[in-house]
VMD Tcl script that builds the backbone (N, CA, C; Angstrom):
set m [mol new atoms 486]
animate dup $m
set s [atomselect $m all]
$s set {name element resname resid chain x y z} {
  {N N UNK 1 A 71.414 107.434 73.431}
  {CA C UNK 1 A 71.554 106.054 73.843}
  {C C UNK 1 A 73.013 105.837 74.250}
  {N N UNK 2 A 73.268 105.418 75.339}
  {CA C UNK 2 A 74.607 104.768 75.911}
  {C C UNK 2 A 75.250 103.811 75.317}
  {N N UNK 3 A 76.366 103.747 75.933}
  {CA C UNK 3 A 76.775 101.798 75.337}
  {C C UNK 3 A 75.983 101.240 76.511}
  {N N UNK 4 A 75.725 101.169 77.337}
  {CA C UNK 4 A 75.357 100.149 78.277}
  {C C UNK 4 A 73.915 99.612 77.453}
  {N N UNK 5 A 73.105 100.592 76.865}
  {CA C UNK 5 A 71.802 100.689 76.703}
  {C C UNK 5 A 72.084 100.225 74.763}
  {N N UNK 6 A 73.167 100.412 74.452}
  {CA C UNK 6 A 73.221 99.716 72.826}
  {C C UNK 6 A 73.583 98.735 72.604}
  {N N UNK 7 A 74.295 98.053 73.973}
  {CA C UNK 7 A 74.477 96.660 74.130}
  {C C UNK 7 A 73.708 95.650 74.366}
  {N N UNK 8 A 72.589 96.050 75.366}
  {CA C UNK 8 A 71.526 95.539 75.605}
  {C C UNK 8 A 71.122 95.390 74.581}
  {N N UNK 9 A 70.528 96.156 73.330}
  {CA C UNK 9 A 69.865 96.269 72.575}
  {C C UNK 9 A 70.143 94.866 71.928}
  {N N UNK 10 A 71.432 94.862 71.306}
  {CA C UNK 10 A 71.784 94.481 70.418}
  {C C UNK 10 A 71.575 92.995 70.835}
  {N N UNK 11 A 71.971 92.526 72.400}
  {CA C UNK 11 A 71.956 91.372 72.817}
  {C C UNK 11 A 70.362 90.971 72.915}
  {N N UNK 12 A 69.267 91.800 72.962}
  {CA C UNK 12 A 68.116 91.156 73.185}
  {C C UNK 12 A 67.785 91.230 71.366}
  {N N UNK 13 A 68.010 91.637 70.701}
  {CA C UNK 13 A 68.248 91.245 68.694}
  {C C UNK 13 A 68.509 90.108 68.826}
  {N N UNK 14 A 69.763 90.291 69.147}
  {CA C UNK 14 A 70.957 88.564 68.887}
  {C C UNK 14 A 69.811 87.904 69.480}
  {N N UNK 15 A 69.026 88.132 70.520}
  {CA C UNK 15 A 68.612 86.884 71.027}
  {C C UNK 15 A 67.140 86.593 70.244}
  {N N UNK 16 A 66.576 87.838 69.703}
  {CA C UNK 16 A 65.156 87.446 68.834}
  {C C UNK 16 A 65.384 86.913 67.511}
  {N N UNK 17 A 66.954 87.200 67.302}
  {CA C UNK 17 A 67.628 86.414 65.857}
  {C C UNK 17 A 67.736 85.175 66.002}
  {N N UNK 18 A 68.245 84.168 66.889}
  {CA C UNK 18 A 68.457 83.323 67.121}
  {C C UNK 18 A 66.526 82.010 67.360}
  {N N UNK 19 A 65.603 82.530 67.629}
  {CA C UNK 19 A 64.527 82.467 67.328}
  {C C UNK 19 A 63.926 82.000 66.434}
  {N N UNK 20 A 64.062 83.564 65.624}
  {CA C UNK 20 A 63.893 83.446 64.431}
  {C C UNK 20 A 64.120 83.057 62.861}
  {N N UNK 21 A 64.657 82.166 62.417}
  {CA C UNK 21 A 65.586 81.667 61.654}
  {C C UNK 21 A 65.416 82.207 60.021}
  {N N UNK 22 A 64.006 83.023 60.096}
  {CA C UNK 22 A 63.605 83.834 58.688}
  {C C UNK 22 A 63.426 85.142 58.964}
  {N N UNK 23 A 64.233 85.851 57.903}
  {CA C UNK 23 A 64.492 87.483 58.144}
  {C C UNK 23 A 64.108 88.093 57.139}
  {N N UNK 24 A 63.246 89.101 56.899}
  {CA C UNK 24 A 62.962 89.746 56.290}
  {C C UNK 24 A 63.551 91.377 56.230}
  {N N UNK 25 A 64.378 92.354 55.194}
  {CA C UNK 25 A 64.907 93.540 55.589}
  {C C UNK 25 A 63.946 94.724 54.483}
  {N N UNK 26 A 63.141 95.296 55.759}
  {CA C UNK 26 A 62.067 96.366 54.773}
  {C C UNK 26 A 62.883 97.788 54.832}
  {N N UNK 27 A 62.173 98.488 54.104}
  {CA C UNK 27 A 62.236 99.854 54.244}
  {C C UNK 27 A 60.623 100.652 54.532}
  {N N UNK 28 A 60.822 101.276 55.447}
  {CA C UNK 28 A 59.188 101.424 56.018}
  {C C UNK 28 A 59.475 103.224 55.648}
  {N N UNK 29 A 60.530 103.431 55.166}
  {CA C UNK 29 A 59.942 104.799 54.857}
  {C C UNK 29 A 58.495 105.298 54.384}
  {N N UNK 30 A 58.134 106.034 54.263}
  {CA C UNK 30 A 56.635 106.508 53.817}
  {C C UNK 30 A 55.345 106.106 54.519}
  {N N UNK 31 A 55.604 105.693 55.256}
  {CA C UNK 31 A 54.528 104.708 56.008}
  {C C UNK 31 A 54.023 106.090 57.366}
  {N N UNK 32 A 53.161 105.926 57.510}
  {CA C UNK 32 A 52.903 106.793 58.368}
  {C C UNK 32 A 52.654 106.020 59.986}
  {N N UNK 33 A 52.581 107.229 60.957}
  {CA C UNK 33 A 52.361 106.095 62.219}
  {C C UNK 33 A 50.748 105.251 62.025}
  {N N UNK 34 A 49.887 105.459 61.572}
  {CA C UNK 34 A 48.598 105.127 61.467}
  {C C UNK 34 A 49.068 103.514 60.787}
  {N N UNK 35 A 49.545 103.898 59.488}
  {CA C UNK 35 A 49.820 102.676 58.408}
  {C C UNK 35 A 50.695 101.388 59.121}
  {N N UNK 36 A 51.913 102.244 60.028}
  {CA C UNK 36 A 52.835 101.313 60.895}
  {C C UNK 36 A 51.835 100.850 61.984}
  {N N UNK 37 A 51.242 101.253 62.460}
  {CA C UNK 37 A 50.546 100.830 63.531}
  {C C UNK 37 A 49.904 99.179 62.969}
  {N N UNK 38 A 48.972 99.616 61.647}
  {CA C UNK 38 A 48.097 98.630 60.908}
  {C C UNK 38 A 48.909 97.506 60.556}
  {N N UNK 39 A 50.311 97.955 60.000}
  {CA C UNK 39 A 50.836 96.869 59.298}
  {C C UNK 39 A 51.541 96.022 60.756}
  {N N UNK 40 A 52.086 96.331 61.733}
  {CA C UNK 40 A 52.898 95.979 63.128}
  {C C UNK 40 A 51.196 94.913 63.460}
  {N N UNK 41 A 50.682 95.374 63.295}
  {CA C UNK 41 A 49.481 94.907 63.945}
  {C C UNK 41 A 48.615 93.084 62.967}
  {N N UNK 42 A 48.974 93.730 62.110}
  {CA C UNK 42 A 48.618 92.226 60.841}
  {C C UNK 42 A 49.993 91.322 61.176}
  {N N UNK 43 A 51.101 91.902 60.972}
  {CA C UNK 43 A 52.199 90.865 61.250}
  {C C UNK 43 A 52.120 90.398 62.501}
  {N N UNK 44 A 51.237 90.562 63.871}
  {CA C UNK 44 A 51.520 90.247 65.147}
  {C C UNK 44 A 50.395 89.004 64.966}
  {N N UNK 45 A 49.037 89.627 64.558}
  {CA C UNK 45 A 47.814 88.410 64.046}
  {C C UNK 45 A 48.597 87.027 63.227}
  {N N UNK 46 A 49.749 87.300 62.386}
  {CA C UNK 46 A 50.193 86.115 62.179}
  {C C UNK 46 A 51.385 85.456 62.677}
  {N N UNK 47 A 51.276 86.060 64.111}
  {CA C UNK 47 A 52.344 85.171 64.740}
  {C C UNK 47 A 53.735 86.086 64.418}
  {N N UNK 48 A 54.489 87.087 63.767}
  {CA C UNK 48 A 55.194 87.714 63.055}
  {C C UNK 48 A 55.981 88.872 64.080}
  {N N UNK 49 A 56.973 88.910 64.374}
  {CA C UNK 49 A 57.697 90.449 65.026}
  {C C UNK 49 A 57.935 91.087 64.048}
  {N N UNK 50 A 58.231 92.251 64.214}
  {CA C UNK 50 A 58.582 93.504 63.649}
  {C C UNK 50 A 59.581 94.676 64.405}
  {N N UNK 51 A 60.783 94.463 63.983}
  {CA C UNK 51 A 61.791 95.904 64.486}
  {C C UNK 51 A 61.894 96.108 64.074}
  {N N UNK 52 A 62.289 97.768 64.678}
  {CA C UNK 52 A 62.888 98.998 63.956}
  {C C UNK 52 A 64.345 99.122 64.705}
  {N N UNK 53 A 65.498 99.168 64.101}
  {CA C UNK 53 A 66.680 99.394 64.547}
  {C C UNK 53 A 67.685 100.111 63.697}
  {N N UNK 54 A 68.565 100.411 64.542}
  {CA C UNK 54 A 69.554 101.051 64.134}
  {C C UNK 54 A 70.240 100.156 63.274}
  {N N UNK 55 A 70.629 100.607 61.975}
  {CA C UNK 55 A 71.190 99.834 61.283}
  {C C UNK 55 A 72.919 99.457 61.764}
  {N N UNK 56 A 73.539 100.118 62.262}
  {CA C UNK 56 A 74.845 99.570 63.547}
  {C C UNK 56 A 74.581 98.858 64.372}
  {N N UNK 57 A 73.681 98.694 65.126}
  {CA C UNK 57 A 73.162 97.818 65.880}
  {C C UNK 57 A 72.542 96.530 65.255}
  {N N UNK 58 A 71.696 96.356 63.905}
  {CA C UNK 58 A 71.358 95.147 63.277}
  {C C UNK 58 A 72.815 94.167 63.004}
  {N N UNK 59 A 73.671 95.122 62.438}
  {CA C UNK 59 A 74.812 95.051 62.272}
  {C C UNK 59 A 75.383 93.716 63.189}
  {N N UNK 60 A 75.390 94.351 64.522}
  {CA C UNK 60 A 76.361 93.433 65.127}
  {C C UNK 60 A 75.800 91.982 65.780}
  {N N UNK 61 A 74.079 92.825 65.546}
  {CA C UNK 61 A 73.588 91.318 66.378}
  {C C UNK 61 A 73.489 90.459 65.171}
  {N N UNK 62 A 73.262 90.513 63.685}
  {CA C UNK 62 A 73.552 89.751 62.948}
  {C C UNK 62 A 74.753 88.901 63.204}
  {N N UNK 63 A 75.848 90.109 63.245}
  {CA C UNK 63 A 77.220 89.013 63.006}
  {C C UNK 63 A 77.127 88.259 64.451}
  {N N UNK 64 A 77.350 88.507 65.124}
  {CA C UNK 64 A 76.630 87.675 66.270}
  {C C UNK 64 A 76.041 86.164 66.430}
  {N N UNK 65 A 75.233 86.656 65.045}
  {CA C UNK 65 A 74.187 85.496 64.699}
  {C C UNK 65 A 74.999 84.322 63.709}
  {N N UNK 66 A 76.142 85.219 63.196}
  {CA C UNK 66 A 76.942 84.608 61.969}
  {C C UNK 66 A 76.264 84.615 60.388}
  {N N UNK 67 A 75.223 85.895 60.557}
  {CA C UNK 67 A 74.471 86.341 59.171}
  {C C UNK 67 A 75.677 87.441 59.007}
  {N N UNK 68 A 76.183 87.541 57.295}
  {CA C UNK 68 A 76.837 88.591 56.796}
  {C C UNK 68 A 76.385 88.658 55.453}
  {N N UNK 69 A 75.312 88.019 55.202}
  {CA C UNK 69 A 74.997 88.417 53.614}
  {C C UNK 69 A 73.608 89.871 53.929}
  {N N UNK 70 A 73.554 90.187 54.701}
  {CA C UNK 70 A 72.070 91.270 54.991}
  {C C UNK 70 A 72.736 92.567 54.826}
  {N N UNK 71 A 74.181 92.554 55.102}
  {CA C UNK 71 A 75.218 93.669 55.819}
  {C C UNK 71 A 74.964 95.138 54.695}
  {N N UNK 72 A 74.683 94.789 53.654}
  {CA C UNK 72 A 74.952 95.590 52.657}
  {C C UNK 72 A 73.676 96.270 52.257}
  {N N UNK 73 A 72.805 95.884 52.859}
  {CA C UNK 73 A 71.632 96.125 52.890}
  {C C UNK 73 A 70.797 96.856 54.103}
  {N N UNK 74 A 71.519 96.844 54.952}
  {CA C UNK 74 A 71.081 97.873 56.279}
  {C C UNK 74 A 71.858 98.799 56.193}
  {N N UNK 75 A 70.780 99.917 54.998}
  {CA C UNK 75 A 71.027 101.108 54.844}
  {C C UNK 75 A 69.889 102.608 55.010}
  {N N UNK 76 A 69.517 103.230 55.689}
  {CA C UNK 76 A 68.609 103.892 55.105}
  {C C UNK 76 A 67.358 103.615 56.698}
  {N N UNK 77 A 66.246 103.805 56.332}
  {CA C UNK 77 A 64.766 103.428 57.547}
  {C C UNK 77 A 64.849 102.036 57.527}
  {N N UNK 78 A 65.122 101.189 58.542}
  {CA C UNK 78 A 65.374 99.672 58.190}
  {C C UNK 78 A 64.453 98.952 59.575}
  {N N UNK 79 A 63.851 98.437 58.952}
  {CA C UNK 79 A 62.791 97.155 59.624}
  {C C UNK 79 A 63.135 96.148 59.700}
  {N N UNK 80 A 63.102 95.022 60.824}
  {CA C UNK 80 A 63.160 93.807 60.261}
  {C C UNK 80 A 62.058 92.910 61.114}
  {N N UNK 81 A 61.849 91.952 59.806}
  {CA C UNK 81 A 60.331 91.165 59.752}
  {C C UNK 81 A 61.241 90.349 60.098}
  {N N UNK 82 A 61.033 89.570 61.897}
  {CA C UNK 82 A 61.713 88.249 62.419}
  {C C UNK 82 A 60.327 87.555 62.510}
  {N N UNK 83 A 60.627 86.177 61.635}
  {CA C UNK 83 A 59.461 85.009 61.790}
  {C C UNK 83 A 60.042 83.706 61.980}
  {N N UNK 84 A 59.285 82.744 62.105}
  {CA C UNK 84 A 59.504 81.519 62.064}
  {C C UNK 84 A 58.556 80.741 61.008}
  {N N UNK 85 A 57.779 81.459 60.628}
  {CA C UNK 85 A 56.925 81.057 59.468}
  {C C UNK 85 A 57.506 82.168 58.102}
  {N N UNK 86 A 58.435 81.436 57.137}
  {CA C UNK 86 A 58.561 82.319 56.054}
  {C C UNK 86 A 57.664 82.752 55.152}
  {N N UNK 87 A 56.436 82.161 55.091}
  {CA C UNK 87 A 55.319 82.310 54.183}
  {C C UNK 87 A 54.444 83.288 54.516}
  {N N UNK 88 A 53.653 82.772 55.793}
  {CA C UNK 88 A 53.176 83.729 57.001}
  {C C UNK 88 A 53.539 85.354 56.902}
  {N N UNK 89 A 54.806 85.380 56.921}
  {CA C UNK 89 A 55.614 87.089 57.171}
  {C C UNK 89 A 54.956 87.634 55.534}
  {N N UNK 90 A 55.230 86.960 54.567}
  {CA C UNK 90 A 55.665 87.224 53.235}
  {C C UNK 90 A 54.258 87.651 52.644}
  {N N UNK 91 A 53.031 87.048 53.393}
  {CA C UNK 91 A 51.508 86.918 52.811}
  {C C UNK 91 A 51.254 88.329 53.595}
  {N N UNK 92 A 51.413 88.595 54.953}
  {CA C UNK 92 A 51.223 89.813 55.232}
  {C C UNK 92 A 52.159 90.990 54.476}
  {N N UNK 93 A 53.283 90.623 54.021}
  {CA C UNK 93 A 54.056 91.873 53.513}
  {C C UNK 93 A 53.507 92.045 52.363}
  {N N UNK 94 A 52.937 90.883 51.173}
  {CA C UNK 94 A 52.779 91.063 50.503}
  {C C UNK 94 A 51.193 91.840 49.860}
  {N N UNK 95 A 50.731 91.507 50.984}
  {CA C UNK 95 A 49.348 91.880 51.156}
  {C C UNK 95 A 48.945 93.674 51.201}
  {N N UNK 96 A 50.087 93.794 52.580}
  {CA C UNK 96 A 50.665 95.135 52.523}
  {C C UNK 96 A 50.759 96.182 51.642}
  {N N UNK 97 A 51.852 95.578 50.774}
  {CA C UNK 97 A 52.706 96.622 50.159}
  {C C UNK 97 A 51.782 96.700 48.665}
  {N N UNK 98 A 50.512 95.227 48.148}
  {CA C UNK 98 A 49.482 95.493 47.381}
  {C C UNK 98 A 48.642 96.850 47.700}
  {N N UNK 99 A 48.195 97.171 49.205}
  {CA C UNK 99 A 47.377 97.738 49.631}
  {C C UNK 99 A 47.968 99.284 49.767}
  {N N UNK 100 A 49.087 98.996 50.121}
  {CA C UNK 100 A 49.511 100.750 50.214}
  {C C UNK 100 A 51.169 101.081 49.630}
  {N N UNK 101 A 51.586 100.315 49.629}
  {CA C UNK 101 A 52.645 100.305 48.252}
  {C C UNK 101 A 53.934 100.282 49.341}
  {N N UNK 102 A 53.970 100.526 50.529}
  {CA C UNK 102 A 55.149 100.317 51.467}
  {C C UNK 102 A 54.432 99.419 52.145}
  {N N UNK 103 A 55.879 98.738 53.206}
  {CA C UNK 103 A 56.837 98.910 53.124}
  {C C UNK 103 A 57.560 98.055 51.739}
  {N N UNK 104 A 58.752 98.615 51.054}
  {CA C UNK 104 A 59.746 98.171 50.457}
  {C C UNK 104 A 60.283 96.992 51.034}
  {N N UNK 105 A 60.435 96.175 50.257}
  {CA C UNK 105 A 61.239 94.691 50.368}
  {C C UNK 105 A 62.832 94.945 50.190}
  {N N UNK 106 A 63.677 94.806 51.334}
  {CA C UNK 106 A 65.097 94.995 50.565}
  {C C UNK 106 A 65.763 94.032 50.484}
  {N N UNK 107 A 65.972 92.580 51.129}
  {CA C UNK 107 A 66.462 91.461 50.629}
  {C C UNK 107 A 65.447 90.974 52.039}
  {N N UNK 108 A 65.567 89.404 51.965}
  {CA C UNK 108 A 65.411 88.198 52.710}
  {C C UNK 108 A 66.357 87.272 53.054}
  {N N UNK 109 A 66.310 86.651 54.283}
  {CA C UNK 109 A 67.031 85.206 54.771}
  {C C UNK 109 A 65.989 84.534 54.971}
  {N N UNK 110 A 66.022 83.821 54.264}
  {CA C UNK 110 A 65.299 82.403 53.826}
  {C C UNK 110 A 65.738 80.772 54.066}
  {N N UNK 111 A 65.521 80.329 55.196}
  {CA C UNK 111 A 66.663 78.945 55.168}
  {C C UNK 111 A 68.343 79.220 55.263}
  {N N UNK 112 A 69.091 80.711 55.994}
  {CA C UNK 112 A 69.779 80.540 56.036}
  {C C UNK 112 A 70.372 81.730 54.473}
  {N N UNK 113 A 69.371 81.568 53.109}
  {CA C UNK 113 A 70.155 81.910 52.198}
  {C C UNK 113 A 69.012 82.958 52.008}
  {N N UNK 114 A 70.175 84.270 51.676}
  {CA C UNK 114 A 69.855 85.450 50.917}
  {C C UNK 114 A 68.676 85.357 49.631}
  {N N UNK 115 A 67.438 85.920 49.764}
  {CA C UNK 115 A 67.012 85.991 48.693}
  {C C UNK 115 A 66.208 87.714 48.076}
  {N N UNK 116 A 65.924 87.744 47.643}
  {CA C UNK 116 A 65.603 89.029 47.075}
  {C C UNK 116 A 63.897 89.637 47.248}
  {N N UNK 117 A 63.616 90.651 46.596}
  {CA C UNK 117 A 62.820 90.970 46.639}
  {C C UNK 117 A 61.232 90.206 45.813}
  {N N UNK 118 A 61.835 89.884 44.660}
  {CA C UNK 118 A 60.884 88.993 43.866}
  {C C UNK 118 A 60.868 87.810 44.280}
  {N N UNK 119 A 62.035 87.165 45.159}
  {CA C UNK 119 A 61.735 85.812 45.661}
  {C C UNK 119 A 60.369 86.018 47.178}
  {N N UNK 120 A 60.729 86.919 47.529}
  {CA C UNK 120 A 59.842 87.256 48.687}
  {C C UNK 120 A 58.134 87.164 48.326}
  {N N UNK 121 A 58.075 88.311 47.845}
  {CA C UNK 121 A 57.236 88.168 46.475}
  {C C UNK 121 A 56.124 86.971 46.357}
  {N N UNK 122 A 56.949 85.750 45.579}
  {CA C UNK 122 A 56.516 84.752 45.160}
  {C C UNK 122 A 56.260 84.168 46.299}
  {N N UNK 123 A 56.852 83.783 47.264}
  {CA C UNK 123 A 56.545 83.506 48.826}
  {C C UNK 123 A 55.042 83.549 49.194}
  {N N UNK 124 A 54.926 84.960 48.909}
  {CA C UNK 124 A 53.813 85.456 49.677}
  {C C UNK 124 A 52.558 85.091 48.215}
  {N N UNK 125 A 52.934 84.828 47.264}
  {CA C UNK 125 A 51.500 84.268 46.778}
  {C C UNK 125 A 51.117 82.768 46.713}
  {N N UNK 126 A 51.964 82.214 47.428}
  {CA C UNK 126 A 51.653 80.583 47.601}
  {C C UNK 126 A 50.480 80.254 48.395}
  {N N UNK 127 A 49.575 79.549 48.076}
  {CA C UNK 127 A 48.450 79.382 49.019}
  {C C UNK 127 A 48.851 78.734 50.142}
  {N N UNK 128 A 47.458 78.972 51.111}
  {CA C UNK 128 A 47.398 78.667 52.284}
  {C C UNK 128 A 48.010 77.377 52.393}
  {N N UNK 129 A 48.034 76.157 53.547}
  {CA C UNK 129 A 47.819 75.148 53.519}
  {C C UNK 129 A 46.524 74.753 53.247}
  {N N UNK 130 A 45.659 75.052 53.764}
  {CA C UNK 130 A 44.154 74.411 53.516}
  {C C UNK 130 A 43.925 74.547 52.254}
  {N N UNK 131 A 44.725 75.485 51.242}
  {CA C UNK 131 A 44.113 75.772 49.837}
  {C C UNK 131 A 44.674 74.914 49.498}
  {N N UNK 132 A 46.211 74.538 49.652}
  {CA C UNK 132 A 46.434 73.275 49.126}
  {C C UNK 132 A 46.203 72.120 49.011}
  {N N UNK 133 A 46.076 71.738 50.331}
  {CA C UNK 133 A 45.497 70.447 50.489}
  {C C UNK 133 A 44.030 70.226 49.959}
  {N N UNK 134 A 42.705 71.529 49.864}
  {CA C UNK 134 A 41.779 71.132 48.827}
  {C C UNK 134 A 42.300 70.932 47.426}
  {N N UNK 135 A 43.139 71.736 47.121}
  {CA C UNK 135 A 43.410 71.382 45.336}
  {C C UNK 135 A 43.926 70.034 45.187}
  {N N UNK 136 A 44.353 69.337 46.096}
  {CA C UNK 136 A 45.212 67.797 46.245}
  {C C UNK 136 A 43.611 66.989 46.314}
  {N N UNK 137 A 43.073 67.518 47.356}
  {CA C UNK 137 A 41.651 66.461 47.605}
  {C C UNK 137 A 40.390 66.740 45.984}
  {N N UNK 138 A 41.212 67.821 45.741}
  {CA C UNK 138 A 39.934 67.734 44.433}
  {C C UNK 138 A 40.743 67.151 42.748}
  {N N UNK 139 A 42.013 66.920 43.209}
  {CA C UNK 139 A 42.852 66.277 41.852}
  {C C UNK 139 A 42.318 64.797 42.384}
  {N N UNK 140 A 42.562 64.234 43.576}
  {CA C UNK 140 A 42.188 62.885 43.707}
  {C C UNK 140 A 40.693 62.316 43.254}
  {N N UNK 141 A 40.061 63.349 43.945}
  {CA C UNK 141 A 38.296 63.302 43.111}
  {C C UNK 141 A 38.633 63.221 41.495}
  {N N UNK 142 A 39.088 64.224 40.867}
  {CA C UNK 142 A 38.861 63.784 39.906}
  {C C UNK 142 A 39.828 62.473 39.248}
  {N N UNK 143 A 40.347 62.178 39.441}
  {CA C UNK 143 A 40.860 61.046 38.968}
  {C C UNK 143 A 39.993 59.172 39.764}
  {N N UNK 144 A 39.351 59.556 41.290}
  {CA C UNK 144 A 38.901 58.510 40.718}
  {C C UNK 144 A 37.574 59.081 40.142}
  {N N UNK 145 A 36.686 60.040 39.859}
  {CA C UNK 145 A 35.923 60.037 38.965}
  {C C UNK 145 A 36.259 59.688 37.836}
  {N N UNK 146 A 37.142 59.528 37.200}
  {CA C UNK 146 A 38.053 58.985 35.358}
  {C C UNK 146 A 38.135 57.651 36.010}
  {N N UNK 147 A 38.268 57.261 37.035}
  {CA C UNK 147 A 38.296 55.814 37.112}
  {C C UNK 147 A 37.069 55.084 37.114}
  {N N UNK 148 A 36.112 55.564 37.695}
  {CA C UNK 148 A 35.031 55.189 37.752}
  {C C UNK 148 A 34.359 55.210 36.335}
  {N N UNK 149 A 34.544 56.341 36.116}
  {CA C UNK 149 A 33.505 56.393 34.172}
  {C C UNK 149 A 34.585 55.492 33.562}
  {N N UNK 150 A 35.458 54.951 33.453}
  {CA C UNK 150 A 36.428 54.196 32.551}
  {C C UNK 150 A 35.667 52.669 33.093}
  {N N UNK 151 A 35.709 52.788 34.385}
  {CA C UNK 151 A 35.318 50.941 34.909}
  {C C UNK 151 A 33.422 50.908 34.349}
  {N N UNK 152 A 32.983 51.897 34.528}
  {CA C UNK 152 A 31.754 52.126 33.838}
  {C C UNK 152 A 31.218 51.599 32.238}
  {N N UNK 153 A 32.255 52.324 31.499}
  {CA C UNK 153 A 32.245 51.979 30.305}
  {C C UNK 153 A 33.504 50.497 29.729}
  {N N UNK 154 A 33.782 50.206 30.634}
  {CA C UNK 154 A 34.141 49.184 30.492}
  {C C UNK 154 A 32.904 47.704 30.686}
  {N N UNK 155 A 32.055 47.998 31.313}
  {CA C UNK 155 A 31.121 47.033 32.245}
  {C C UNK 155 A 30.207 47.269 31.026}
  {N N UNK 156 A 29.799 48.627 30.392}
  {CA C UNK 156 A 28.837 48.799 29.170}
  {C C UNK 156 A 29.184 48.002 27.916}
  {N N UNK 157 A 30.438 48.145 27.977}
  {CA C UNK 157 A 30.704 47.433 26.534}
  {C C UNK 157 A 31.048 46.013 26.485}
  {N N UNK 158 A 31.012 45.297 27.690}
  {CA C UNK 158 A 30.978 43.722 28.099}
  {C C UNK 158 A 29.613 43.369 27.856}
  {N N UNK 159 A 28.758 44.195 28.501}
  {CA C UNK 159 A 27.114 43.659 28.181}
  {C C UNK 159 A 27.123 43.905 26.860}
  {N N UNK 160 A 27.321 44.985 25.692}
  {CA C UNK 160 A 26.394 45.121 24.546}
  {C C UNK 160 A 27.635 43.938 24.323}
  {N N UNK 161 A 28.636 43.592 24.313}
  {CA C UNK 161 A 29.157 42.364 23.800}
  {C C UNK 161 A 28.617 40.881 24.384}
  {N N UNK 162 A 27.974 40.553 25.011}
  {CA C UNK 162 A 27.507 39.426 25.065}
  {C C UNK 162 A 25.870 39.875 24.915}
}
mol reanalyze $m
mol bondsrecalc $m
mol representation Tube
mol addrep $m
């Protein structure tokens, strides 16, 4: 690779960084092309990129970006999960790395701030939206059901009193 051709690189990064405002930094060692194929392929179904780069090159399009907390961490086979949905990335990684034990989590940018591997983690077991919003529509059911049996037995014990 040239400079002409590592500059480019780095400038079309800087520019999928700028995008993306949630970063994920894997290690995809062990992964085979079959497994990379599968996993590149679930992160694309949720909307999700996936590079592979030179860790000198992440390097500069980070600083670029004005990220320097990742720096210490692009070491080694280095991936990075660029999303705009932090949850999204985190449900497929996490789904992942249940199913075949890579890729490795090596830190996250999250809102800007560094977070780790267990914060990632927890990310990825938060339910859907739709799961949430049923558990909200079925707390409201039950509460006015308690309202209703309360106004119920309120109306019962007015009659046996008169």
């Amino acid at each position: 690779m040239n400079k002409t051709e590592r500059q480019e690189t780095v400038d079309t990064l800087t520019a999928r960084l700028k995008d993306a405002p949630h970063i994920y930094v894997t290690d995809f060692s062990g992964l085979n092309v079959l497994r990379m194929t599968e996993f590149r392929r679930r992160l694309r179904v949720a909307g999700v990129s996936y590079v592979v780069v030179k860790n000198t090159l992440a390097q500069r399009a980070l600083a670029a970006n004005g990220i320097s907390a990742l720096d210490e961490h692009l070491a080694g086979p280095t991936g990075l999960v660029l999303t705009k949905d932090p949850l999204a990335a985190a449900k497929v990684l996490n789904d992942f790395i249940k199913e075949f034990e890579r890729p490795a989590v090596k830190i996250g940018l999250v809102d800007g701030k560094a977070v780790g591997p267990a914060h990632v983690k927890r990310l990825g077991e938060i339910p859907s939206r739709e799961v949430l919003l049923a558990q909200v529509a079925g707390c409201c059911n039950g509460l006015l059901y308690s309202f209703v049996g309360a106004l119920e037995a309120l109306r019962e014990q007015r009659d046996t009193a008169s």
